[in-house]
LOMI-407516 format. One record per residue (C-alpha): residue number from 1; residue in one letter; chain; y, z, x. Coordinates in steps of 0.05 Angstrom, whole numbers, plus 5000, padded with zeros to 4 digits. Layout:
% LOMI-407516
NUM A A Y Z X
...
END
This chain:
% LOMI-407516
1 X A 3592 3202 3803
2 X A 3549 3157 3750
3 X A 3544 3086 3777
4 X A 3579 3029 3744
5 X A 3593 2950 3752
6 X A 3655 2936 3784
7 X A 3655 2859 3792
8 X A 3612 2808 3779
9 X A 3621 2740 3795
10 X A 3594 2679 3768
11 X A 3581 2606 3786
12 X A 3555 2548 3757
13 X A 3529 2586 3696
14 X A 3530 2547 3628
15 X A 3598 2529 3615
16 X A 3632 2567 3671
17 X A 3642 2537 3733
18 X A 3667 2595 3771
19 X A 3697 2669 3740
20 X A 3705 2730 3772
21 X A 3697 2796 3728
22 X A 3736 2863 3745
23 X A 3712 2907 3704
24 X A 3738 2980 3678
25 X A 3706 3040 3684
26 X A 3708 3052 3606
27 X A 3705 2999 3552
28 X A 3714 2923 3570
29 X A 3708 2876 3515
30 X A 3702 2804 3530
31 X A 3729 2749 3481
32 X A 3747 2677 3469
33 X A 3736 2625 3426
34 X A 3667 2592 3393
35 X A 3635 2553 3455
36 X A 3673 2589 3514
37 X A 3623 2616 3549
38 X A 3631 2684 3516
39 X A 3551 2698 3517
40 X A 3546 2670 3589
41 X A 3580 2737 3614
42 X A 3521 2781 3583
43 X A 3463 2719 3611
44 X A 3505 2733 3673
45 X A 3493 2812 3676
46 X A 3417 2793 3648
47 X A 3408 2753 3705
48 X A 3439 2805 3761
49 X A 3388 2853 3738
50 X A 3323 2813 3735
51 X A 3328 2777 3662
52 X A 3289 2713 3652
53 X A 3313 2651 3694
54 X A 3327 2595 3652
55 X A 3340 2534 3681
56 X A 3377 2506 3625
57 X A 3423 2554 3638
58 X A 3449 2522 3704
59 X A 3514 2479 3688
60 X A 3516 2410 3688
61 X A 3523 2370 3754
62 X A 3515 2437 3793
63 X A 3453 2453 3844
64 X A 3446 2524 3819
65 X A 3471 2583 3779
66 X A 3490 2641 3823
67 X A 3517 2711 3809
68 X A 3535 2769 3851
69 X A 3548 2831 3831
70 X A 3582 2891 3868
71 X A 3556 2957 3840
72 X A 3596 3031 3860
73 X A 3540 3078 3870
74 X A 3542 3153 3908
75 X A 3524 3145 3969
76 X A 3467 3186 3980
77 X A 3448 3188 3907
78 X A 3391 3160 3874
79 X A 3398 3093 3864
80 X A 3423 3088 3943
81 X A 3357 3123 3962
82 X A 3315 3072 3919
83 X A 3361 3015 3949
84 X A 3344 3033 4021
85 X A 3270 3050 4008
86 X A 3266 2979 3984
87 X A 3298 2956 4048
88 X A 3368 2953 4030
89 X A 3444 2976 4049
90 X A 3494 3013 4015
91 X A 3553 3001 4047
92 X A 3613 3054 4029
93 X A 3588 3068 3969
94 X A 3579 2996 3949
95 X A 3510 2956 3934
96 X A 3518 2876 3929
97 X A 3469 2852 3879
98 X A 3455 2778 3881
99 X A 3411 2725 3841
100 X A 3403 2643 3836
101 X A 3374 2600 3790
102 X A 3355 2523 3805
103 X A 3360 2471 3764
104 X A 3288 2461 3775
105 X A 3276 2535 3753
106 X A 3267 2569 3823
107 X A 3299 2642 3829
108 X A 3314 2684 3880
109 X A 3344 2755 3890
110 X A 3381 2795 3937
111 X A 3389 2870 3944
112 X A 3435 2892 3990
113 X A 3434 2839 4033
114 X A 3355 2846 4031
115 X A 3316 2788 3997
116 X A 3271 2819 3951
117 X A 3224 2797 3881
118 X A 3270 2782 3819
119 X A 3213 2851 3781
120 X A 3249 2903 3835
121 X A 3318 2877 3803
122 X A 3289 2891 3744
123 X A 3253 2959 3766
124 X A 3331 2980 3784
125 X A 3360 2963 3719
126 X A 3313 3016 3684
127 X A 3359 3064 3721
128 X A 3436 3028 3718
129 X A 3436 2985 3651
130 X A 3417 2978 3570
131 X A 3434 2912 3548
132 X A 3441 2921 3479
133 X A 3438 2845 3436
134 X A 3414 2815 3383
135 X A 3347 2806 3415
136 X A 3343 2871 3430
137 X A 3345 2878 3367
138 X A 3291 2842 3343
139 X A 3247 2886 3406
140 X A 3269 2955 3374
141 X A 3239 2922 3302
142 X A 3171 2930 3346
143 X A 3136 2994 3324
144 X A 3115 3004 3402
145 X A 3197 2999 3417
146 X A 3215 3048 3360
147 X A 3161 3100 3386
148 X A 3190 3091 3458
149 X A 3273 3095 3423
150 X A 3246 3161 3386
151 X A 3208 3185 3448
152 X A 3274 3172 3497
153 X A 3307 3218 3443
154 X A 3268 3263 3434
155 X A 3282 3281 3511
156 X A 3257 3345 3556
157 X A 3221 3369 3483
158 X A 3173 3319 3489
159 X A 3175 3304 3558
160 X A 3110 3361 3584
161 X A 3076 3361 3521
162 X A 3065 3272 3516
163 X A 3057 3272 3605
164 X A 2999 3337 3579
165 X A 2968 3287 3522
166 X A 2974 3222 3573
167 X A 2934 3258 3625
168 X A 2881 3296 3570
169 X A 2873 3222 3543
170 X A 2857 3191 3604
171 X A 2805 3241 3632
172 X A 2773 3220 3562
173 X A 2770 3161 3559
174 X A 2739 3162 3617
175 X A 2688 3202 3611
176 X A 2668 3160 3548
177 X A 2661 3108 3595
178 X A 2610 3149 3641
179 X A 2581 3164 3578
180 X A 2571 3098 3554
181 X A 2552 3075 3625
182 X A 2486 3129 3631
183 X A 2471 3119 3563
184 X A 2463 3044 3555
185 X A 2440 3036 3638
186 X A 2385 3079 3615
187 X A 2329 3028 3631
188 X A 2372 2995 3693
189 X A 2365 3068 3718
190 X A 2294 3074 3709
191 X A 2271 3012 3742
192 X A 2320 3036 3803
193 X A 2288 3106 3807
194 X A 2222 3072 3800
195 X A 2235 3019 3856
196 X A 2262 3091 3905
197 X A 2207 3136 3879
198 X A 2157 3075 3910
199 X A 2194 3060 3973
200 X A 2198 3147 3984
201 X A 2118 3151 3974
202 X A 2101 3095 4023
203 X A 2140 3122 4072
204 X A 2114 3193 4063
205 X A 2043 3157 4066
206 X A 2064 3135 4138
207 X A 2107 3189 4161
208 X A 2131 3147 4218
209 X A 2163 3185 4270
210 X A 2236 3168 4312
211 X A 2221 3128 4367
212 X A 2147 3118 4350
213 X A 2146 3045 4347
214 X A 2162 3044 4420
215 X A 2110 3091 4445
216 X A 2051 3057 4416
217 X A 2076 2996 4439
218 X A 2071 3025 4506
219 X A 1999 3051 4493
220 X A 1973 2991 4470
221 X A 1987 2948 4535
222 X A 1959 2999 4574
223 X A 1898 3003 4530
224 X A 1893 2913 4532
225 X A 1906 2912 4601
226 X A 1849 2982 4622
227 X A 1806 2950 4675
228 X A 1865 2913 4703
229 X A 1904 2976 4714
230 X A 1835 3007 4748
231 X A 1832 2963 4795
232 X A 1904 2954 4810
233 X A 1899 3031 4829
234 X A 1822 3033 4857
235 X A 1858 2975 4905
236 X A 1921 3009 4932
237 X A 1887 3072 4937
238 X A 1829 3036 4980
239 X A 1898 3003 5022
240 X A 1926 3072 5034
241 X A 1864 3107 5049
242 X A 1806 3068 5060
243 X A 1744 3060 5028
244 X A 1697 3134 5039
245 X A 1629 3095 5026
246 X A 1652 3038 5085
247 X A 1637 3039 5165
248 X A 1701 3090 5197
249 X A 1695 3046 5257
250 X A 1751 2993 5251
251 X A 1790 3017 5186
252 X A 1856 2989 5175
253 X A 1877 3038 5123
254 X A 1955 3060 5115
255 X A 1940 3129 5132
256 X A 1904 3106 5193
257 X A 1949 3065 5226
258 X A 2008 3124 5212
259 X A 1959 3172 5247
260 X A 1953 3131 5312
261 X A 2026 3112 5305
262 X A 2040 3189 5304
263 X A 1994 3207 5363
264 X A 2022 3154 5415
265 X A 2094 3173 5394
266 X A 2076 3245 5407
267 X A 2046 3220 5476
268 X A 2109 3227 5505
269 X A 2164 3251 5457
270 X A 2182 3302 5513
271 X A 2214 3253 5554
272 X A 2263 3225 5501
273 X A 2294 3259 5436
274 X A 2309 3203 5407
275 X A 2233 3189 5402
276 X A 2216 3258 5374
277 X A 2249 3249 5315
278 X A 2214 3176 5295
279 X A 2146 3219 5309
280 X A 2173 3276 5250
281 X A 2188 3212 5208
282 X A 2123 3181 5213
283 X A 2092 3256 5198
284 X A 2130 3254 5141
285 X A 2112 3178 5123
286 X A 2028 3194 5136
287 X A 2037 3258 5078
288 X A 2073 3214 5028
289 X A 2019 3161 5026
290 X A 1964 3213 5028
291 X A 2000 3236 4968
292 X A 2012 3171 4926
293 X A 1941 3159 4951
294 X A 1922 3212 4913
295 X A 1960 3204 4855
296 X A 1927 3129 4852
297 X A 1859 3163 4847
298 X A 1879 3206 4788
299 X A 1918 3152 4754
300 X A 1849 3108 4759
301 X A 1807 3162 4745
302 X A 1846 3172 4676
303 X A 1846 3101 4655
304 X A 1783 3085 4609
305 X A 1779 3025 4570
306 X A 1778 3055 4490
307 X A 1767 2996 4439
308 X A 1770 3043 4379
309 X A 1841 3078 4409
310 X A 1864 3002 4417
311 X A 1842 2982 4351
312 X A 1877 3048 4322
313 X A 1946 3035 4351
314 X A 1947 2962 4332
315 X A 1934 2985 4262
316 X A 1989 3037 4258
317 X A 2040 2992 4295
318 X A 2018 2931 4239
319 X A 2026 2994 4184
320 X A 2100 3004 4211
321 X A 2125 2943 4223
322 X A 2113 2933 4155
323 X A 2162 2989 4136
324 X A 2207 2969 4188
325 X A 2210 2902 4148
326 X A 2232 2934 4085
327 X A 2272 2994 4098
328 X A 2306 2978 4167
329 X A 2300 2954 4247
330 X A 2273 3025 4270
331 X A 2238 3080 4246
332 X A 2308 3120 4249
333 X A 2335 3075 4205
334 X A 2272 3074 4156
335 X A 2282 3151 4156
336 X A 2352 3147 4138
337 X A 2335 3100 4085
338 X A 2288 3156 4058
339 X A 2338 3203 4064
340 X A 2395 3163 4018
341 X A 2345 3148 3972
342 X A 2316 3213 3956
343 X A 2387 3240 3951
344 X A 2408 3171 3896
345 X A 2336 3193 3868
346 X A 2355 3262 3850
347 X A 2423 3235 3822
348 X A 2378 3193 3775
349 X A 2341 3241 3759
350 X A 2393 3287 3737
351 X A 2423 3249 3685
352 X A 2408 3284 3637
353 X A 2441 3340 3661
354 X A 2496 3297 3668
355 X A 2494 3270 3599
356 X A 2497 3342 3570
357 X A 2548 3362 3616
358 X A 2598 3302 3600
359 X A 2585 3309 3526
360 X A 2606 3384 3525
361 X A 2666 3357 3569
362 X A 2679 3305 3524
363 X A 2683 3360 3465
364 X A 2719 3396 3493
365 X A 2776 3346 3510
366 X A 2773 3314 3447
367 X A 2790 3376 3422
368 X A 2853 3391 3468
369 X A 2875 3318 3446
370 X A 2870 3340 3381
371 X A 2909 3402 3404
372 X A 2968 3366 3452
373 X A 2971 3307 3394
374 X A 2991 3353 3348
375 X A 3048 3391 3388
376 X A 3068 3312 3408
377 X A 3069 3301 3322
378 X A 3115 3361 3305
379 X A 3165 3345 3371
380 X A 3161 3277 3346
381 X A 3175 3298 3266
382 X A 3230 3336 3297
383 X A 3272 3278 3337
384 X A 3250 3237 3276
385 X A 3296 3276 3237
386 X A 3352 3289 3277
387 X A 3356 3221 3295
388 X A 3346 3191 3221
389 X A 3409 3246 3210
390 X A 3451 3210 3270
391 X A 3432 3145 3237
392 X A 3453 3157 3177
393 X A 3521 3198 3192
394 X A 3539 3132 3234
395 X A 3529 3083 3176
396 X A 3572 3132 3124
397 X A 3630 3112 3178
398 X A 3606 3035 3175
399 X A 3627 3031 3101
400 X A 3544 3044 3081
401 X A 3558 3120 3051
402 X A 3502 3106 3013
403 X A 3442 3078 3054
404 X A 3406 3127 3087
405 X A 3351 3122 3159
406 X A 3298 3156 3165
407 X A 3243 3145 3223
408 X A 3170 3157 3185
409 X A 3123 3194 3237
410 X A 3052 3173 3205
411 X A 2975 3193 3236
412 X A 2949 3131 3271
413 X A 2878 3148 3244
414 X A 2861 3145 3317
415 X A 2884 3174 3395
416 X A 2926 3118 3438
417 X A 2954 3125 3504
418 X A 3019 3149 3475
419 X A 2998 3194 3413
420 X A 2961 3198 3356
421 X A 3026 3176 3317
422 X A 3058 3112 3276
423 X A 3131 3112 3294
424 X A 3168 3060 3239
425 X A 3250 3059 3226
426 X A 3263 3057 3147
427 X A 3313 3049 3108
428 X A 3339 3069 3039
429 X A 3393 3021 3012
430 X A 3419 3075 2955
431 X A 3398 3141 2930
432 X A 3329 3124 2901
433 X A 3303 3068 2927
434 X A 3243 3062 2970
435 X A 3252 3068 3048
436 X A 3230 3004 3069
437 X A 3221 2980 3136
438 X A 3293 2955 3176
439 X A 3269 2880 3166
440 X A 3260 2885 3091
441 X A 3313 2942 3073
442 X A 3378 2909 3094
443 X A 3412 2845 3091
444 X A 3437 2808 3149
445 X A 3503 2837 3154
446 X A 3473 2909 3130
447 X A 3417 2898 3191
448 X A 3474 2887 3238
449 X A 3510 2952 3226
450 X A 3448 2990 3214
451 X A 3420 2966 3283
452 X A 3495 2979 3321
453 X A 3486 3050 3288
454 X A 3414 3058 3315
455 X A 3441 3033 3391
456 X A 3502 3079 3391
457 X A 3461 3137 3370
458 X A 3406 3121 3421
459 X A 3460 3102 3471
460 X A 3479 3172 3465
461 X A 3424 3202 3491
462 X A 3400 3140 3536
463 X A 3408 3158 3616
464 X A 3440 3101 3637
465 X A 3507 3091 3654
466 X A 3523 3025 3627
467 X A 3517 2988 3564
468 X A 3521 2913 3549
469 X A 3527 2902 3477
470 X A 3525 2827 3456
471 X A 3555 2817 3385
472 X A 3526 2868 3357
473 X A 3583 2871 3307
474 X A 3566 2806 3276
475 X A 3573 2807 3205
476 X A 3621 2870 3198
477 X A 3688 2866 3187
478 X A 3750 2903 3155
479 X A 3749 2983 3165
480 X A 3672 2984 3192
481 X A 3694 2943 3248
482 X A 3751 2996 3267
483 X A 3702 3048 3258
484 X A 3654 3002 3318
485 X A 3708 3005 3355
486 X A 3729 3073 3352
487 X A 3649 3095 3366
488 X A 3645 3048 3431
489 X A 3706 3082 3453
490 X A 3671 3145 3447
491 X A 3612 3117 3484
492 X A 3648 3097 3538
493 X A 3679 3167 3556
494 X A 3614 3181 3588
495 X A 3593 3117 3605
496 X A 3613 3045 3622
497 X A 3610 3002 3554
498 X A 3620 2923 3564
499 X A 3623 2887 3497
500 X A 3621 2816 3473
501 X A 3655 2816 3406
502 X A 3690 2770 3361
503 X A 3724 2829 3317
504 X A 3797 2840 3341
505 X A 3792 2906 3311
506 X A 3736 2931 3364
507 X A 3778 2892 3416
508 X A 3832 2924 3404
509 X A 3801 3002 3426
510 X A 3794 2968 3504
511 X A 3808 2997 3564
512 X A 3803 2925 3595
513 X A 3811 2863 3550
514 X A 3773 2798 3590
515 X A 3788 2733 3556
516 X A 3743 2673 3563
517 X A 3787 2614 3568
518 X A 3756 2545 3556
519 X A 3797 2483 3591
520 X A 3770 2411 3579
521 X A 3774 2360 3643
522 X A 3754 2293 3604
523 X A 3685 2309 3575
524 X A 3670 2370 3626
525 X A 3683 2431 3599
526 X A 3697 2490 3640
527 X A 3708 2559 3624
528 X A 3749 2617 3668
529 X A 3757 2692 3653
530 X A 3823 2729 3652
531 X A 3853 2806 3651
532 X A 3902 2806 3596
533 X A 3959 2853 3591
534 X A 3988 2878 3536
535 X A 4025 2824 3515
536 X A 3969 2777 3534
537 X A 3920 2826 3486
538 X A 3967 2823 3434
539 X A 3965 2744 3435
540 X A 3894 2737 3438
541 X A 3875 2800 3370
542 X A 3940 2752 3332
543 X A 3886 2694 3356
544 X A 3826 2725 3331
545 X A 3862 2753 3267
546 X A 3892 2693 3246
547 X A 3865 2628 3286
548 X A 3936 2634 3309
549 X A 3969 2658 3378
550 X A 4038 2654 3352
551 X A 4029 2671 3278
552 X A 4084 2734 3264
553 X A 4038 2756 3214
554 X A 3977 2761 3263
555 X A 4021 2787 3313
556 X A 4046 2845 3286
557 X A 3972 2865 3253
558 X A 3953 2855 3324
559 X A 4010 2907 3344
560 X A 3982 2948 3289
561 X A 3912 2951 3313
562 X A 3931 2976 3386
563 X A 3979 3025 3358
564 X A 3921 3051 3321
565 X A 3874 3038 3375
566 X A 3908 3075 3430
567 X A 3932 3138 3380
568 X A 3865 3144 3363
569 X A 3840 3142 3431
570 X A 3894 3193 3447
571 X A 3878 3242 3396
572 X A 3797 3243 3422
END
């Protein structure tokens, strides 16, 4: 099941105070006379799927224009999976699509029942609707428009080949840009490589080591503070164990007094345990200071004042700290820094490798470009022709047997992001006359036909499942104006068609007719919108063929034109 618009209503928009569209499943035309409202159904539609606010737009005397749309989609499908990526419901296979408009210009948007930003309306639409108007257009005029129309048509053809040239492009252009960046930074790389090639020398020079700093830091307090640390140890060792060169009568050494401790404890540690044990202890305690007494003696026996050691230390801790100052807090850090900068060296370095290397790459893309373009060009040529043939077929039914489309595929002297091609719709008024661009190669009412040829015929191929065509038909009348009708009939087979038209002729192939009905309360205007029957429809084609609802003459052309309308529509 393709998705289609089943209602839309509108509020406070232009001339309508409030209408509520039903629409059909096939072709809907929408009429009424000059200043109804007619082109406020199509803003309306714009709106619901993320067209410019415009706050002009909002009726008179009203806060805001609001319209809400109610969308049958498959549940499950595609567009219900992008709905509830983005956050919204699909209820029973229903989405509710909602938008305002201020009179002060603010907008807001609604996707089921989610607030969302008026561009993911718009991303939707890509997917649902092709309005197809009068500024539309004036867009598919736009050489960039006409190569996306011819692109869109040209289908699955083109569709590897052009994603094969996008991506081939791309990697080019960027390695031009590499190019052009390690060409021109030439001297911006030198000066860096200079500036690393210093800092990597120095720090050779020094060769600090981790954890250095710390160490001679160490060293040199030791070294300042020699005879200090001397005598701290001569000292305790002369507390623990006396002084040899002094008198042994009266010492008062630590070793000493444990001895006598030990021998009057061992006096008489056979009469009580409890005693023995404090002797072992103080056994224990007499061998441990004999020991650190011992270590004392070695400890001062190593220390030795060295002035040319101190003065070394202080030099290589002034020599690091100047490194530490430049390439970071520690000598880890400093090493790291060596580390990243011989690798960003050797990077440098090898530009010139590099330089080689991207050319050769850039070669060889160029080359495939030139390659990809090409298959792009004759896909292109291809759709050009087929579609130029559409074209043309369409306008022989428009009453313009003789003008002839064709869509000129020229080399744009240079690659783009889309081809190496100049995409431009010309026409040839007669047999022999210069194809000249849309613009300049048809009169107004000739431009309108040749442009509703150009929209069916793209319609045909176009994805979506809805088209809004606004008065496309201006300008045409008489037997091309049947023949508009009978080709949106076609359309809509496949596909919902809404059209506002002012041709009772194309009216009169409708599956729905929707009149816009304008009532006057004093100087308000208001418009509504109504289903018409067949008697109703019959009324309102006698309306549009004659400027009269009751004329017999209209009315029985206006039988006419159904009766044709419907056998035609029967015979397809």
């Amino acid at each position: 099941m393709r998705p289609r618009v089943d209602e839309v209503r509108i509020k406070g928009l232009g001339v309508i105070d409030e209408a509520v569209l039903k629409l059909s499943p096939g072709l809907t035309v929408v009429t009424g006379e000059t200043g109804a409202g007619k082109t406020m159904v199509v803003t309306g539609l714009g709106l619901l799927f993320g067209g410019r606010a415009d706050p002009a737009r909002v009726r008179p005397g009203a806060d805001r224009a609001t319209v809400e749309g109610t969308l049958v989609v498959e549940a499950g499908g595609r567009v219900a999976q992008q709905v509830e990526d983005l956050g919204g419901d699909v209820e029973d296979g229903e989405l509710i699509i909602a938008r305002t408009v201020s009179g002060e210009g603010r907008s807001r948007a609604w996707l089921g029942g989610r607030s969302v930003p008026v561009g993911t309306l718009t991303y939707l639409a890509e997917d649902l609707v092709a309005v197809h108007g009068q500024m539309d257009q004036q867009r598919l005029l736009q050489p960039g428009r006409q190569r996306a129309a011819l692109d869109r048509y040209a289908g699955e053809d083109l569709v590897k080949p052009l994603r094969a040239y996008t991506q081939t492009y791309k990697r080019h252009k960027e390695v031009g840009a590499l190019l052009d960046e390690l060409t021109t930074r030439a001297r911006e790389r030198e000066e860096e490589a200079d500036r690393l090639r210093f800092g990597l020398v120095e720090i050779e020079k020094v060769d600090p080591k981790p954890g250095e700093e710390a160490e001679l830091k160490q060293e040199e307090e030791r070294l300042a503070h020699a005879d200090s640390l001397k005598s701290a140890a001569v000292s305790a060792h002369t507390a623990l164990l006396g002084d040899p060169m002094a008198s042994a009568q009266g010492a008062q050494d630590a070793v000493s007094l444990l001895g006598e401790a030990r021998a009057a404890v061992e006096a008489v540690r056979g009469f009580d345990t409890a005693l023995g044990g404090i002797g072992d202890r103080l056994a224990e305690a007499g061998y441990l200071v004999s020991d650190v007494a011992t270590e004392l003696a070695a400890y001062a026996e190593s220390v030795d004042a060295d002035p040319a050691r101190l003065a070394a230390v202080q030099e290589r801790r002034a020599v690091l700290t100047g490194l530490l100052r430049k390439y970071g807090e520690d000598s880890a850090a400093v090493l790291a820094w060596a580390r990243d900068a011989a690798a960003r060296l050797t990077e440098l370095e090898g530009d010139d490798d590099r330089i080689a290397e991207l050319t050769r790459e850039r070669d060889e893309l160029a080359a495939r470009l030139t390659e990809v373009a090409g298959e792009v060009t004759r896909i292109r040529t291809v759709a050009a022709e087929r579609f130029g043939d559409a074209v043309t077929a369409e306008l022989a039914a428009l009453a313009m047997p003789h003008a002839r489309v064709v869509v000129a595929v020229s080399p744009a002297g240079q690659f783009g992001p889309e081809g190496a091609d100049e995409i431009e719709l010309r026409m040839m008024s007669h047999p022999g006359a210069p194809a000249l661009p849309l613009n300049k190669g048809a009169s107004g009412g000739e431009l309108s036909r040749v442009m509703l040829a150009i929209e069916v015929v793209f319609a045909g191929a176009d994805p979506v499942p809805t088209f809004v065509f606004d008065e496309v038909d201006a300008g045409v009348g008489g037997k091309a104006a049947v023949e508009i009708g009978r080709r949106l009939a076609r359309l809509a087979r496949t596909a919902q068609v809404i059209v506002v038209t002012h041709l009772p002729q194309v009216a009169a192939f409708a599956d729905q007719h929707l009149v816009v009905e304008k009532a006057s309360d004093g100087s308000v205007v208001r418009s509504g919108v109504t289903a018409l029957d067949r008697e109703a429809r019959a009324r309102e084609l006698s309306r549009m063929l004659a400027g009269l609802e009751d004329s017999e003459l209209g009315r029985a052309h206006a039988e006419e034109l159904l009766e044709i309308a419907s056998a035609d529509k029967a015979a397809d």
